[in-house]
C-alpha positions as a printed NumPy array, in Angstrom:
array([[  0.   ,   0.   ,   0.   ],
       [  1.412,   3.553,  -0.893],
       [  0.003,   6.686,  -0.222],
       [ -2.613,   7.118,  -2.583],
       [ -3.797,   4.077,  -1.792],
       [ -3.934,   5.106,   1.916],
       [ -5.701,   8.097,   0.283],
       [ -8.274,   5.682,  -1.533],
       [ -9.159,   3.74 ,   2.023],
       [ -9.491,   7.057,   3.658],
       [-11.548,   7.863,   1.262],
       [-13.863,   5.262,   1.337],
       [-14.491,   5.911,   5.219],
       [-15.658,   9.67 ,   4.583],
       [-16.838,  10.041,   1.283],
       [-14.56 ,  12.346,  -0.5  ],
       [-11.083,  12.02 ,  -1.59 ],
       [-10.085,  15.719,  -1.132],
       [-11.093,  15.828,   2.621],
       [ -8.619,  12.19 ,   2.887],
       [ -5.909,  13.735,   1.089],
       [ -5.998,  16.702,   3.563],
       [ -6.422,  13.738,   6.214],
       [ -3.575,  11.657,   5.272],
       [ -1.321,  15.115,   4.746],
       [ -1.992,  16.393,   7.912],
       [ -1.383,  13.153,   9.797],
       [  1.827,  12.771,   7.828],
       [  3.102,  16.464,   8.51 ],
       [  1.684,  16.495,  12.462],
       [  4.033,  12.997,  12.924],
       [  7.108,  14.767,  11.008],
       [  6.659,  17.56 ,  12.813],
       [  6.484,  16.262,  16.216],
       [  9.481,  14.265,  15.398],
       [ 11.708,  17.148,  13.827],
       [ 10.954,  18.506,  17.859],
       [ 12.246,  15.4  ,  19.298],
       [  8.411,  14.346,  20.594],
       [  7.271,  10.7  ,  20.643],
       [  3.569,  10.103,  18.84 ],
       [  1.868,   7.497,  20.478],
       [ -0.947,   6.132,  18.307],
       [ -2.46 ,   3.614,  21.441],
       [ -3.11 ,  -0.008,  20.052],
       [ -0.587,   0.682,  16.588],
       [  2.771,   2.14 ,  17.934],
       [  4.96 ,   4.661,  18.956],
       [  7.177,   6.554,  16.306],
       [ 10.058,   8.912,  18.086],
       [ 13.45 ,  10.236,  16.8  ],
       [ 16.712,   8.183,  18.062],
       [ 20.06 ,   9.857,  17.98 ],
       [ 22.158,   7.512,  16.123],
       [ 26.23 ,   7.742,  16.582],
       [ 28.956,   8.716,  14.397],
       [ 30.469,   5.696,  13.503],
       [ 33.32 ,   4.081,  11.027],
       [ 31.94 ,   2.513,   7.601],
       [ 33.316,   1.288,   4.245],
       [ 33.18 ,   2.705,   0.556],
       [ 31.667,  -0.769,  -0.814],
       [ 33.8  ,   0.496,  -4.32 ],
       [ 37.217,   1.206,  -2.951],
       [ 37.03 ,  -0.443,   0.768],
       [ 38.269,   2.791,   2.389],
       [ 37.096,   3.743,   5.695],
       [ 34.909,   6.463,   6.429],
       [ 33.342,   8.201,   8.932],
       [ 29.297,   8.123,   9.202],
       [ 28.297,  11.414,  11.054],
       [ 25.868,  11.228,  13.992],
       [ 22.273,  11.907,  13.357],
       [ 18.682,  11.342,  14.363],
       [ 16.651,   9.096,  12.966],
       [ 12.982,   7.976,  13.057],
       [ 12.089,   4.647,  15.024],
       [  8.915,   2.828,  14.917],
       [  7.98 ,   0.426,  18.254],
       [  4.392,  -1.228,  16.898],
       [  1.904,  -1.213,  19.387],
       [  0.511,  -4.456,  21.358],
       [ -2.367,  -4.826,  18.568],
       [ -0.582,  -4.361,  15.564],
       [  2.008,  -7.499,  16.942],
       [ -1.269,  -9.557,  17.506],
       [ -2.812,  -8.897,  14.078],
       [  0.431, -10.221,  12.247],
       [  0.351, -13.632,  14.369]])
């Protein structure tokens, strides 16, 4: 499923795809958003997405094998909620 078709289920639940496109925007900007500010978004029964600080660390150039640094950044993490585990059993 990609975002349209997110767009198309959305849809379906309110009756008009402009009004889900603003939906499924909004949701995706408010979640960005909160994360860019280093706030978790709890969404009780799917998950939890919050930004991680990941450290600088050594990698490789897969062409030439030389070592590089990797810079520290943040990064988004996703920790699925209790129901979305027991729906994929």
């Amino acid at each position: 499923m990609n975002k349209g078709d997110l767009v198309n289920e959305v849809a379906r639940a309110i009756g008009n795809k402009k009004d889900a496109q603003a939906a499924v925007d909004c949701v995706i900007t408010s979640i960005t958003k909160a994360l860019t500010e280093e706030d978790t978004v709890t969404l009780v029964g799917f998950g939890t997405f919050k930004a991680t600080e990941r450290k600088a660390r050594k990698g490789r150039n897969p062409q030439t094998g030389e070592e590089i640094e990797i810079a520290a950044r943040n990064v988004p993490k996703f920790i699925p909620g209790k129901a979305l585990k027991e729906a994929l059993k």
